[in-house]
VODRENNU-236718 format. One record per atom (N, C-alpha, C): atom name; residue in one letter; x, y, z. Coordinates in steps of 0.001 Angstrom, whole numbers, plus 524288, in hexadecimal, padded with zeros to 5 digits. Example, Ala and Ser with C-alpha at 12.3 -4.5 7.8 and 13.67 -1.06 7.14 Angstrom:
BEGIN
{N,a,{83386,7E9C6,81E78}}
{CA,a,{8300C,7EE6C,81E78}}
{C,a,{83390,7F31C,81E78}}
{N,s,{83232,7F736,81BA8}}
{CA,s,{83566,7FBDC,81BE4}}
{C,s,{83264,8001E,81EBE}}
// end
This chain:
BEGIN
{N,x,{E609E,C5AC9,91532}}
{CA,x,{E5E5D,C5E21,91137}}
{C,x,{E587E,C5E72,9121B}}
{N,x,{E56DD,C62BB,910D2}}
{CA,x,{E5067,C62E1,9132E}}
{C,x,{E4DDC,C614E,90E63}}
{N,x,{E49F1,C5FBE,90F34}}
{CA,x,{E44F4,C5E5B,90AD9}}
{C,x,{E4207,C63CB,90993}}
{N,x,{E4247,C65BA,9049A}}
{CA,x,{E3D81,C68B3,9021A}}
{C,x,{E377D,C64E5,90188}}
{N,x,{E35AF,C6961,900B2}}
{CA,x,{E307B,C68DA,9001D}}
{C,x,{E2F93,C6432,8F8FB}}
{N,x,{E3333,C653D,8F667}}
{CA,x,{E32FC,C61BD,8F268}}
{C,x,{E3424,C5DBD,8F3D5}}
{N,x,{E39EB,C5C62,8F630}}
{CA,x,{E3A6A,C5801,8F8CB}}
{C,x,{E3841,C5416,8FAFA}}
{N,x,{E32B9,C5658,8FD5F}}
{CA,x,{E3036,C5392,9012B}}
{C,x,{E2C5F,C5146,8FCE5}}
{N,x,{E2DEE,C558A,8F96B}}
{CA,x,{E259A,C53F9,8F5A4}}
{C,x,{E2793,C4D38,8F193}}
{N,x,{E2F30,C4DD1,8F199}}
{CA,x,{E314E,C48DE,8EE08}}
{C,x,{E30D3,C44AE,8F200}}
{N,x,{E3440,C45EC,8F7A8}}
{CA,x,{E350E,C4003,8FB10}}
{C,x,{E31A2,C3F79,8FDBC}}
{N,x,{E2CED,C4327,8FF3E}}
{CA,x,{E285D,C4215,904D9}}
{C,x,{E240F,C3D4F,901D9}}
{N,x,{E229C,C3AC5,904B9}}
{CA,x,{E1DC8,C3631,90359}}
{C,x,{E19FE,C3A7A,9012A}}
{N,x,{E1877,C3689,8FDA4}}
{CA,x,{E12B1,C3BAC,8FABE}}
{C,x,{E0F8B,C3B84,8FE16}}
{N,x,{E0DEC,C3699,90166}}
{CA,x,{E07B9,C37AE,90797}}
{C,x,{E09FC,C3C9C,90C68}}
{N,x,{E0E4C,C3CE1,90CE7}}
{CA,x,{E110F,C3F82,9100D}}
{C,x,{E11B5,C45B9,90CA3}}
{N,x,{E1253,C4666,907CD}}
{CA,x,{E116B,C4B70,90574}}
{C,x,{E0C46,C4CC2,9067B}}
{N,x,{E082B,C49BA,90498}}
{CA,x,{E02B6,C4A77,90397}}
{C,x,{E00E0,C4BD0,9088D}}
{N,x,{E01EE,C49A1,90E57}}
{CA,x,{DFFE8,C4AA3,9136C}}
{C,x,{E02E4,C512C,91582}}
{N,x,{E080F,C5138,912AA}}
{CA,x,{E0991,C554D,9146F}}
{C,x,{E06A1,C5A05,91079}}
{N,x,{E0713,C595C,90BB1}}
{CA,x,{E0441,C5F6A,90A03}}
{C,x,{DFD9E,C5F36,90AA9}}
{N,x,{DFC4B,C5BCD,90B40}}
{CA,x,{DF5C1,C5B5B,90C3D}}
{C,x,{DF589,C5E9D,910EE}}
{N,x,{DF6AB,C5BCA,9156E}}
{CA,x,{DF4D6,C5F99,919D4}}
{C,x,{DF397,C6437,91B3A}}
{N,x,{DF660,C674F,91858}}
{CA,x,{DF414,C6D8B,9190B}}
{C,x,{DEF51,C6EAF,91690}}
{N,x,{DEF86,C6C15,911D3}}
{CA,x,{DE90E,C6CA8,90FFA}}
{C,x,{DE590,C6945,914A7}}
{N,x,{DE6F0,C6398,914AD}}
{CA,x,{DE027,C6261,91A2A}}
{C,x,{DE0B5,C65FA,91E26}}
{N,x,{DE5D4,C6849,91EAF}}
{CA,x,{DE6EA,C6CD7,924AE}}
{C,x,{DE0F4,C718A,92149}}
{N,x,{DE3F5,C73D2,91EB2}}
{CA,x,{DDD8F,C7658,91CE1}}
{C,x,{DD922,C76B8,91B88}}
{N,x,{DD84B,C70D3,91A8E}}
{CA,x,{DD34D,C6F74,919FB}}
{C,x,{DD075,C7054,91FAA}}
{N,x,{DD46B,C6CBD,922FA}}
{CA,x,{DD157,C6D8B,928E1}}
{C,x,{DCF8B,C71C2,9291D}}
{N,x,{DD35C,C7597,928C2}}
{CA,x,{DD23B,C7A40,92AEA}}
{C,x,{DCE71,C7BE8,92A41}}
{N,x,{DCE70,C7C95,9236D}}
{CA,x,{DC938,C7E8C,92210}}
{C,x,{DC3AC,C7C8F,921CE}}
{N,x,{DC498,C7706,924D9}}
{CA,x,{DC021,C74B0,927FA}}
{C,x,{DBD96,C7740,92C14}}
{N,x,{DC2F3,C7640,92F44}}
{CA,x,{DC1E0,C77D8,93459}}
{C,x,{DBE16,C7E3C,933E3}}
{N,x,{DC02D,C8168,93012}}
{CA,x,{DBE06,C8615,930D4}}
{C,x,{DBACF,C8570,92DEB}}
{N,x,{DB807,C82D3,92B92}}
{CA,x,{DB401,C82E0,929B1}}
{C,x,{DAC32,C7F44,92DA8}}
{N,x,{DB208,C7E10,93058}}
{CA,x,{DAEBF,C7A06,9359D}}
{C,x,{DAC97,C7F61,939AC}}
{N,x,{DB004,C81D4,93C9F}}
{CA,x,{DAFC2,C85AE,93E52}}
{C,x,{DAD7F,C8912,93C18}}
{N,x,{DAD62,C8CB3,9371D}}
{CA,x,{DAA2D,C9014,9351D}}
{C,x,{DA577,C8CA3,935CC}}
{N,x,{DA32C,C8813,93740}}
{CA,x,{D9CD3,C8649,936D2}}
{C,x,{D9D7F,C861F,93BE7}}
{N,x,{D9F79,C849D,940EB}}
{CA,x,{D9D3B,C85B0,9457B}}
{C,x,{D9C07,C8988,94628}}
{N,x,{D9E03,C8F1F,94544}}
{CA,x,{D9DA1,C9379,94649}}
{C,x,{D98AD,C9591,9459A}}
{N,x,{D9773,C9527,93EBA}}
{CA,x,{D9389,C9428,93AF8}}
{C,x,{D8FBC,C93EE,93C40}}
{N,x,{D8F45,C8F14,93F65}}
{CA,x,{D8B22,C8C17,94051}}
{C,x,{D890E,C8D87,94528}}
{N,x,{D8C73,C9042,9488F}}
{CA,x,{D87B6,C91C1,94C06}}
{C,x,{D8506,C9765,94A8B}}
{N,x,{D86D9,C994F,9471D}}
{CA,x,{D828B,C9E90,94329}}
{C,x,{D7C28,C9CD8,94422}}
{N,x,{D7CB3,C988D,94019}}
{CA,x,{D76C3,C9470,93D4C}}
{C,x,{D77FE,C93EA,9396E}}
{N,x,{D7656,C90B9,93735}}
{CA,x,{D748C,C8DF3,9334A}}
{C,x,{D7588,C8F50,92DA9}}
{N,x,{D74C1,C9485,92C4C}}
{CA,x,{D75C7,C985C,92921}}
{C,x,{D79A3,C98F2,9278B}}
{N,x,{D7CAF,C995A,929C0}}
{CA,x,{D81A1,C9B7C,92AA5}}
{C,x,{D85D0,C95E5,929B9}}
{N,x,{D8437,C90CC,92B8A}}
{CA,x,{D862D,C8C0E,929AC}}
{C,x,{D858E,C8A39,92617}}
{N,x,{D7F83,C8DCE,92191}}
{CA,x,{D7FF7,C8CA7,91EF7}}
{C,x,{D82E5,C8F86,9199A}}
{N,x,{D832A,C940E,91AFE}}
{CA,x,{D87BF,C98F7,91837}}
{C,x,{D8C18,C94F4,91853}}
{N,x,{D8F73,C9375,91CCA}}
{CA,x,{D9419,C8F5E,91C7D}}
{C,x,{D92AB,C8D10,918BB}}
{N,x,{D8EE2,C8A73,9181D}}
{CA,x,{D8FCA,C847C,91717}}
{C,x,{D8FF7,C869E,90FB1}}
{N,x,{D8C96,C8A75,90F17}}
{CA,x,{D8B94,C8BED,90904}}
{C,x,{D927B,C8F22,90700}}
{N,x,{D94C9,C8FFD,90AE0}}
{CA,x,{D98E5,C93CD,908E6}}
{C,x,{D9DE8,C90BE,908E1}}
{N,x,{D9CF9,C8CD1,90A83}}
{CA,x,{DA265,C8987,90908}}
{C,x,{DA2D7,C8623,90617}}
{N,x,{DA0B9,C859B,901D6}}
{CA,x,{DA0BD,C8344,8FE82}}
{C,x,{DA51B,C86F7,8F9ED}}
{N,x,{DA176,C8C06,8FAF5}}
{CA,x,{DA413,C904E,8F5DC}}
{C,x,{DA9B6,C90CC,8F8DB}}
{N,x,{DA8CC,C9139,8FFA2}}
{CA,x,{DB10B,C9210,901E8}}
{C,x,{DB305,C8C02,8FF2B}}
{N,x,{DB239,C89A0,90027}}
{CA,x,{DB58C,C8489,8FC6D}}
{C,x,{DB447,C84EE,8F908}}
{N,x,{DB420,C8686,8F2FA}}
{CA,x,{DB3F2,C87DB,8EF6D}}
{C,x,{DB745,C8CB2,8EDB4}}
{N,x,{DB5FF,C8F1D,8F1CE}}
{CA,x,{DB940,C968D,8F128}}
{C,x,{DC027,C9417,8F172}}
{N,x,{DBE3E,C8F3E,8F5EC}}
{CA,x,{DC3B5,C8D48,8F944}}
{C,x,{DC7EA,C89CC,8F3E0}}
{N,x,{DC581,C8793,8F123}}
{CA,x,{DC5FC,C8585,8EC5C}}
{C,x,{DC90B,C874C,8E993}}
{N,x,{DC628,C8BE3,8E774}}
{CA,x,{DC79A,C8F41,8E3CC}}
{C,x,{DCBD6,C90FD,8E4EC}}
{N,x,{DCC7C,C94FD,8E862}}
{CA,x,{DD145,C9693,8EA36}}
{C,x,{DD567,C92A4,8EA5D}}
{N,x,{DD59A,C8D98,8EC08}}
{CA,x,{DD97C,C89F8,8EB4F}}
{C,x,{DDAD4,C8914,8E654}}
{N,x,{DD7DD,C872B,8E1F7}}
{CA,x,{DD8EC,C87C4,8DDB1}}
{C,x,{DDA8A,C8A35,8D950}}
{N,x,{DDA5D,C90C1,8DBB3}}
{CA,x,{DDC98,C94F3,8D9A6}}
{C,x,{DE0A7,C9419,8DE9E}}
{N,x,{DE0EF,C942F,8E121}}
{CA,x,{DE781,C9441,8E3FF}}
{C,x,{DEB48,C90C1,8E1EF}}
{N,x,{DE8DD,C896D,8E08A}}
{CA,x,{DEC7D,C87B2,8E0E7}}
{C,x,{DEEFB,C875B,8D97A}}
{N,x,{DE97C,C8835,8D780}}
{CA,x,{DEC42,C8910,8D09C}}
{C,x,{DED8F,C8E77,8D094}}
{N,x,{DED54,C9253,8D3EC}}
{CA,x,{DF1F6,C9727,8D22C}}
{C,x,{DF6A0,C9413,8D232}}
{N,x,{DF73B,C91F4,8D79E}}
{CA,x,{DFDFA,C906A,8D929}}
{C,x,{DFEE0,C8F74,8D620}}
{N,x,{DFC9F,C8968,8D36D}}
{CA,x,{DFEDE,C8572,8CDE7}}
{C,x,{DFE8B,C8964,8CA0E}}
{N,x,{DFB2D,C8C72,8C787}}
{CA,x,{DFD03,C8FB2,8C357}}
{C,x,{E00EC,C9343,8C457}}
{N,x,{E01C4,C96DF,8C9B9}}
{CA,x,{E0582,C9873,8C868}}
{C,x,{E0B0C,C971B,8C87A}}
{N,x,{E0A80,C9174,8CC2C}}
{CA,x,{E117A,C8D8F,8CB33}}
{C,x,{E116A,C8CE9,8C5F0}}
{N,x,{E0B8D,C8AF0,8C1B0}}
{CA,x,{E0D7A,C89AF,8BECC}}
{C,x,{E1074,C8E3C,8B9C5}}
{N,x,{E0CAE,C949E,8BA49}}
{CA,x,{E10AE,C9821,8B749}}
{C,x,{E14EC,C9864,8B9E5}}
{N,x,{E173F,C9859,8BC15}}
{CA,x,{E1B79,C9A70,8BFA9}}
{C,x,{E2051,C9607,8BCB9}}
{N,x,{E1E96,C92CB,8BD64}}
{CA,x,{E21BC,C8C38,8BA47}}
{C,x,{E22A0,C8EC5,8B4E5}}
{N,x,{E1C6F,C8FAB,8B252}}
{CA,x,{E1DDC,C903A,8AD14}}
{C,x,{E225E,C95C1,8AA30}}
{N,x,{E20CA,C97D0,8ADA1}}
{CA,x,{E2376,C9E22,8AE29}}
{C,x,{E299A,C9CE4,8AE4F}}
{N,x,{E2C6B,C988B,8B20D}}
{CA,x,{E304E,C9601,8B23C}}
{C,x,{E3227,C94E8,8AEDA}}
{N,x,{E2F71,C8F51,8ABD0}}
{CA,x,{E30D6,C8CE6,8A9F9}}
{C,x,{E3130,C9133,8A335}}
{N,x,{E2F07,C943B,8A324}}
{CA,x,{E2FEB,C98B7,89ECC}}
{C,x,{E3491,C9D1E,89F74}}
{N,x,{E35B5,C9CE1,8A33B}}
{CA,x,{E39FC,C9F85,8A43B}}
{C,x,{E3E06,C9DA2,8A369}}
{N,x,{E3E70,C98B2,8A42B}}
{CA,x,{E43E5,C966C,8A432}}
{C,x,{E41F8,C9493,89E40}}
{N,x,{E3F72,C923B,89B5B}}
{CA,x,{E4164,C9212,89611}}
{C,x,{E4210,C94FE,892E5}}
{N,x,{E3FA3,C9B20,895C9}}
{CA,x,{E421E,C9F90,891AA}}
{C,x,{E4776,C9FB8,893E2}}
{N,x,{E4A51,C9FE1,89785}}
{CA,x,{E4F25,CA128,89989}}
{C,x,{E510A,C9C75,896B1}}
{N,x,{E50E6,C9664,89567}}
{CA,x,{E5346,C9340,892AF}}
{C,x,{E53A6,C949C,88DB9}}
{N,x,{E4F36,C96ED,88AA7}}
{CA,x,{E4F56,C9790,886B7}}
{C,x,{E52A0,C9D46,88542}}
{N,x,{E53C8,CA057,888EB}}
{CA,x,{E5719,CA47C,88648}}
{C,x,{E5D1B,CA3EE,88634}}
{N,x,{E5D5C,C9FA0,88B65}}
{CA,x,{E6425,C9E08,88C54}}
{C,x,{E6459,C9A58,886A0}}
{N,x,{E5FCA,C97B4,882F7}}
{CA,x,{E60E7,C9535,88090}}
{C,x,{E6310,C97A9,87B92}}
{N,x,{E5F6F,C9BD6,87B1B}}
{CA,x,{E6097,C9E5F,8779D}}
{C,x,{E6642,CA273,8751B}}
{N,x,{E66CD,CA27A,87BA2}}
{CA,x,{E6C2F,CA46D,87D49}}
{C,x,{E71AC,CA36A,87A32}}
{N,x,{E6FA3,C9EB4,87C95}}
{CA,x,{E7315,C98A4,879C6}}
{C,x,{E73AB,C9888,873BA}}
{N,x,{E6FE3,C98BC,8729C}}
{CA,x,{E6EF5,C97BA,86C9F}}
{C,x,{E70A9,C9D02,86950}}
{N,x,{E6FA7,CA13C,86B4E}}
{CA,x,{E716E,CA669,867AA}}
{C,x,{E78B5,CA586,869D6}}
{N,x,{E7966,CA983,864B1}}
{CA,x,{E7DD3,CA8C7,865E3}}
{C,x,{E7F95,CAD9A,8671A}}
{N,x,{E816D,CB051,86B37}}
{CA,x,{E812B,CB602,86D2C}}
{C,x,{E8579,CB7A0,86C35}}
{N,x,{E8568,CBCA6,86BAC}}
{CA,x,{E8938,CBE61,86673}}
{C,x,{E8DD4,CC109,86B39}}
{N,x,{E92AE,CC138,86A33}}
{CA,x,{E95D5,CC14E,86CF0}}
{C,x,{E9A71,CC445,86C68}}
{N,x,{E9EF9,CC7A0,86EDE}}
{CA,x,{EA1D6,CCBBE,86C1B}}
{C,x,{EA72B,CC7EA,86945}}
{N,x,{EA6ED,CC25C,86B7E}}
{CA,x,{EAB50,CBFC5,86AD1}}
{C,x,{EA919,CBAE1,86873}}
{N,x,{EAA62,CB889,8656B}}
{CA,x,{EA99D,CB423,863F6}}
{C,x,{EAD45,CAFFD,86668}}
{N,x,{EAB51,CAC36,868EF}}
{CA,x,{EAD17,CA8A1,86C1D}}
{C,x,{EADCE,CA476,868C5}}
{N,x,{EAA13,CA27B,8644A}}
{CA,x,{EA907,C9D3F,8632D}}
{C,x,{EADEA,C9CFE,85EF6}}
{N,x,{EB108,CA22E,85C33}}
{CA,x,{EB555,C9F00,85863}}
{C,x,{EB8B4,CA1FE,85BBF}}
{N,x,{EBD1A,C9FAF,85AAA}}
{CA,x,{EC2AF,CA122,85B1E}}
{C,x,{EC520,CA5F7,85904}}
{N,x,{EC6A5,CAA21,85B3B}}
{CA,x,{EC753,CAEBF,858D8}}
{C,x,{ECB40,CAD6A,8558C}}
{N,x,{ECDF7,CB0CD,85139}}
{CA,x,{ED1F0,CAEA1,84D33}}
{C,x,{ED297,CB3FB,84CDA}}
{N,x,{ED7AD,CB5CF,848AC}}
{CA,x,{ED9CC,CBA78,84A0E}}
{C,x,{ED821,CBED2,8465E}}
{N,x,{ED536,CBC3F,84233}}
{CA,x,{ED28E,CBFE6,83E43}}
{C,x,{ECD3B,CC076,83F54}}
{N,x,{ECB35,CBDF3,845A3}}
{CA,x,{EC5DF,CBFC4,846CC}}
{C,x,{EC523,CC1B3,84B02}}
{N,x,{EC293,CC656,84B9A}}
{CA,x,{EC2A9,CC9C1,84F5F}}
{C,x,{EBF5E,CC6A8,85513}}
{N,x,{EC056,CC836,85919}}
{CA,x,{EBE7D,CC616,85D46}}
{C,x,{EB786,CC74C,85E46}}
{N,x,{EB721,CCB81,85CFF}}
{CA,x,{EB07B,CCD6E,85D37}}
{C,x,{EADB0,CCB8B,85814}}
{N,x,{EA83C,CC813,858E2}}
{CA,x,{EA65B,CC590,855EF}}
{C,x,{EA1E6,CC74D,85344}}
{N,x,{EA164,CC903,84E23}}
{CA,x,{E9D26,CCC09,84B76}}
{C,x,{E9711,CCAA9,84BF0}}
{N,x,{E9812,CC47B,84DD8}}
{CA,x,{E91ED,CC25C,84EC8}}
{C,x,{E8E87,CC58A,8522A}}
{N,x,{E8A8C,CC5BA,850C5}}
{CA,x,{E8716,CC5B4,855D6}}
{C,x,{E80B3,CC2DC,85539}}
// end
């Protein structure tokens, strides 16, 4: 039987979870080292000026870089979390109308609940 992805998150060691979903984030950190290493060699043979434009403008890109994460990652969570709530409202209106269902008593051409007898007609005046 194969392992899901839940599976792994109940029986895998938690250091062995943690090394496995971490990595793609330090994978991008490098990266965006590395290119941030490279954008200053390049840079830098301009002058001086120009290393110092870098040096003043990345402060606001990690910040810009920030932001955007934080609006990315609380959209997700807000919108799992309407999406849940939206659910979880759906199904207690759908409980609550089968309940109600239940509880009325819906009017019917035959009466089931007595025993017909011969001086009472089969079709039942209730409704």
């Amino acid at each position: 039987m194969m392992n899901t992805n839940k599976d792994k998150l109940v029986t895998m060691p938690v250091g062995k979870l943690l090394l496995q979903f971490s990595l793609p984030a330090i994978g991008g950190m490098i990266v965006n080292s590395l290119y941030n290493l490279v954008d200053r060699i390049f840079v830098g043979r301009i002058g001086g000026l120009a290393m110092t434009g870098i040096g003043l403008s990345l402060p606001f890109m990690m910040l810009l870089s920030a932001v955007s994460s934080l609006v990315g990652i609380g959209a997700a969570a807000l919108s799992d979390l309407i999406s849940s709530l939206i659910a979880i409202f759906a199904l207690r209106s759908a409980v609550g109308h089968l309940n109600r269902r239940e509880n009325e008593k819906q009017p019917t051409l035959i009466d089931l609940d007595t025993p017909a007898q011969e001086d009472q007609p089969l079709l039942s005046d209730s409704n």
